[in-house]
N, C-alpha and C positions, 0 to 999 in steps of 0.2 A: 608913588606919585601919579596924579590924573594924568593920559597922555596927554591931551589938550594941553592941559597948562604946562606942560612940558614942552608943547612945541610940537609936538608929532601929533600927524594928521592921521588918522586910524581908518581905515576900511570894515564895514562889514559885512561879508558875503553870507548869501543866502540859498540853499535851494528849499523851495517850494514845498510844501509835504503834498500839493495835489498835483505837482508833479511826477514827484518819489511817489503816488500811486499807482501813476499813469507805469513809469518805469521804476520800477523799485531796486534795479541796479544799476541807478546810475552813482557814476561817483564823480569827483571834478576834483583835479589840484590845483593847486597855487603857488607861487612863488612873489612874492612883493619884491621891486628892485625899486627905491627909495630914490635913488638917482644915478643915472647912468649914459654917457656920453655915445650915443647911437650913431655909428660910422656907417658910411656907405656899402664899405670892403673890409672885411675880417680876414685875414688868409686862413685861420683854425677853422673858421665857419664854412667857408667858399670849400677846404678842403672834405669839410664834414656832406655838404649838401651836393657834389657832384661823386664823391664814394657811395651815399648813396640813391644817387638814380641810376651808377653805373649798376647796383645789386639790383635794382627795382630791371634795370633792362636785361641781363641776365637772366631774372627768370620768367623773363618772355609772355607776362598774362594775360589774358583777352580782358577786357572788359567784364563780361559774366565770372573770370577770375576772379576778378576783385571783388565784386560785389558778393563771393559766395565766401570771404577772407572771415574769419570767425569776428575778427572785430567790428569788422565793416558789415557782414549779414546782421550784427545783432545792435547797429546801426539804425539798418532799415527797416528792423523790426520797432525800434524807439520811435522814431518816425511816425509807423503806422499807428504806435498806440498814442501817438498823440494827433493823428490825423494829417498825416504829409505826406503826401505822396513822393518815396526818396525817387523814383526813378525820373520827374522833375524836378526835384529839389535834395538830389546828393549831400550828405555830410560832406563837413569841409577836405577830412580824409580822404574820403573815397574819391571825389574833384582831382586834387593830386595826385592821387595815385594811379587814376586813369588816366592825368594826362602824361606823367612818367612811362606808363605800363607801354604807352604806342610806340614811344620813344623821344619825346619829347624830352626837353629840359625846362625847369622854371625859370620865369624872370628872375632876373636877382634883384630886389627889392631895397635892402640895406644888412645890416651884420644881425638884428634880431629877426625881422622876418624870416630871413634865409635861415638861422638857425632854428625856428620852429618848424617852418619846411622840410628842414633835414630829421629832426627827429621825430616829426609827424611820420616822413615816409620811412623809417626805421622802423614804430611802433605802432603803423598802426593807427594811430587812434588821432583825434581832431587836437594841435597842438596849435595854439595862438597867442599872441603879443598883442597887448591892450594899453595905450596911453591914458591913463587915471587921472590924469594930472588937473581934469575940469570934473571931476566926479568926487564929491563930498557924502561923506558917513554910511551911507549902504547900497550897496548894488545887491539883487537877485536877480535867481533865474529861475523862473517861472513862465505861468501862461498867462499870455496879454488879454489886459481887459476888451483892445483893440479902441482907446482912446489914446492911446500913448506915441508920442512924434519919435518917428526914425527917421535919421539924415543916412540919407545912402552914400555908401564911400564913392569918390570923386563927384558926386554930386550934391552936396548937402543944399542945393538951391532949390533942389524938389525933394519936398518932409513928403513922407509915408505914413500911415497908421497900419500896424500889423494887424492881422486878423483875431479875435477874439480867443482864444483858445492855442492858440502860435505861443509856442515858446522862445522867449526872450531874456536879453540880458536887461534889465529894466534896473535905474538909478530912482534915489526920491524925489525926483524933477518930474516922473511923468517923462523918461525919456527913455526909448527902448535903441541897444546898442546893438543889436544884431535884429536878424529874420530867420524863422524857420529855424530858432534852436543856435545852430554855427554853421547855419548854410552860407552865410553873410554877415559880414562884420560892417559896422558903421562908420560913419568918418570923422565923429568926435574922438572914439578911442583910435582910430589908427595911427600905424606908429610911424612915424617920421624921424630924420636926423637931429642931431644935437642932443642936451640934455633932456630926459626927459623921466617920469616917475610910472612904472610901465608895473601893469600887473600879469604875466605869465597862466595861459590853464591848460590844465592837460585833463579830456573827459573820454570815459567809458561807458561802457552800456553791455558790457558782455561780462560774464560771469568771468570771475577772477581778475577781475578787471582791474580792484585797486593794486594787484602789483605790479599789471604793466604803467600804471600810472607811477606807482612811486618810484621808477626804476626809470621811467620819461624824466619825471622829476631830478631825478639823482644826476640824472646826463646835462640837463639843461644848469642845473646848480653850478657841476665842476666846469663847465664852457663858459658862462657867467663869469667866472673865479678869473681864465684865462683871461676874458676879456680885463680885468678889472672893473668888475661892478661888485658889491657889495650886495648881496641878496639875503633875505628874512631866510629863515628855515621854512622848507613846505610844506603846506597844510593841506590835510585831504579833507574833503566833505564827502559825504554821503545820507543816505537814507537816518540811518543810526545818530550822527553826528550832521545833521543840514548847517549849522552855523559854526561860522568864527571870524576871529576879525584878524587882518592882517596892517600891515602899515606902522604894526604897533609890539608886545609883548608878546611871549611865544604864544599858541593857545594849546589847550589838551588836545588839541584832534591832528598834533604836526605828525607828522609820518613816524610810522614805527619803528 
C-alpha cells in the first residue's frame, strides 16, 4: 500500500554525494519517533545524563583533551575539509564535552534533549533531537547554496542565510535547519514539550564510526522504549547507502 494514502507521512533523508567527497566517512543515524509525549523531567534520563558528566569529570580533560578524542579530532578534521574553522565553530560534541570537561553541568532542557546530551557525552559523537513535525518529504545534508533562510534557535525574528559551501541540514522549502554542519541547530526543528513527531541523528566522521553510531543508536532505542515512545527501527546512511526514507516502511540500509 502507498504510504500516503495510508496516512503516513514519510521522510527522506539524504546525504549529499559532494559532501561524501568532501568526507567520505561520514555516516549519520536515525531514529523516527512518530509520536511522543516530550516531558520536562525523566528520572531514567536525569539519571543517565548526570552518570555521565559525573564520568566525563572523573577523567579530568583539558580542553586540548578533547579536542585530540579520536571522534572529536576527526571532527575537526571534517570541518576543515569542508572549510570551518572547528576551533570557532566546534561540533556539537566537542561544545559539550568541553563544557562537562571544566566541570560544569548542562541545563536540563526537557526528557529528549537531556537524553541526547547524555549519550552524546557517552559516545562521543554529535547526538541530536529534531522536531519534523513542520518538514514535509525530504530533508538533506549537504552544502548550502547560501540562498537558503535559517531561523536561529531562540531567535527565528532574525533569518540568516548560511554561507555557500556550509554544510546544512536543508528541507524542499529552501530552508536550512542548522549552521556549520551541527555546530547549531534551528528553531523550526527544536524540540519542545508535548506531543511531538521528532526525528533523532546520531553522526560520525572517524573511521569505524558506524559502530559507535549503531550502538548510540541501540541506547537511544531501549531509553525511547522506557519512555514510552514507539520508535521506527534505525537507519544508517552513509557514503555507500546516502538515502532512505523514514517515517514509513523499514528501508534496506536499517542497522545490521
Amino acid at each position: 500500500m502507498d504510504s500516503t494514502a495510508a496516512g503516513i507521512r514519510t521522510l527522506t533523508v539524504t546525504i549529499d554525494a559532494r559532501l561524501s567527497a568532501h568526507v567520505p566517512g561520514y555516516v549519520l543515524g536515525l531514529i523516527a519517533v512518530p509520536d511522543i509525549d516530550v516531558v520536562e523531567d525523566a528520572p531514567a534520563v536525569a539519571a543517565q545524563l548526570t552518570a555521565a558528566e559525573d564520568s566525563l569529570h572523573a577523567e579530568r580533560l583539558t580542553k586540548a583533551d578533547v579536542s585530540a578524542l579520536p571522534a572529536i579530532a576527526a571532527w575537526r578534521d571534517a570541518y576543515r575539509a569542508v572549510g570551518v574553522n572547528p576551533n570557532r565553530f566546534p561540533c556539537a560534541a566537542e561544545s559539550v564535552l568541553r563544557r562537562v570537561a571544566k566541570g560544569d553541568r548542562l541545563p536540563r532542557i526537557n526528557s529528549l534533549v537531556d537524553l541526547c546530551n547524555a549519550v552524546s557525552l557517552d559516545s562521543r559523537l554529535p547526538v541530536a533531537s529534531c522536531d519534523v513535525g513542520g518538514i514535509e518529504d525530504e530533508l538533506h545534508v549537504r552544502l548550502a547554496h547560501g540562498t537558503e533562510t535559517y531561523l536561529p534557535l531562540g531567535a527565528p525574528e532574525t533569518p540568516e542565510q548560511p554561507e555557500p559551501g556550509e554544510v546544512v541540514y536543508a528541507d524542499g522549502r529552501g530552508r536550512a535547519h542548522s549552521r556549520r554542519w551541527n555546530w547549531r541547530q534551528g528553531d523550526v526543528v527544536k524540540t519542545g514539550t508535548g506531543r511531538r513527531r521528532i526525528l533523532l541523528t546520531v553522526e560520525s566522521a572517524h573511521e569505524g564510526g558506524r559502530d559507535d553510531v549503531e550502538r548510540a543508536l541501540g541506547r537511544l532505542t531501549d531509553t525511547l522504549a522506557g519512555l514510552g515512545a514507539e520508535a521506527g527501527r534505525p537507519l544508517v546512511l552513509d557514503r555507500s547507502t546516502p538515502s532512505g526514507e523514514v517515517f514509513g516502511a523499514p528501508s534496506a540500509a536499517t542497522v545490521r
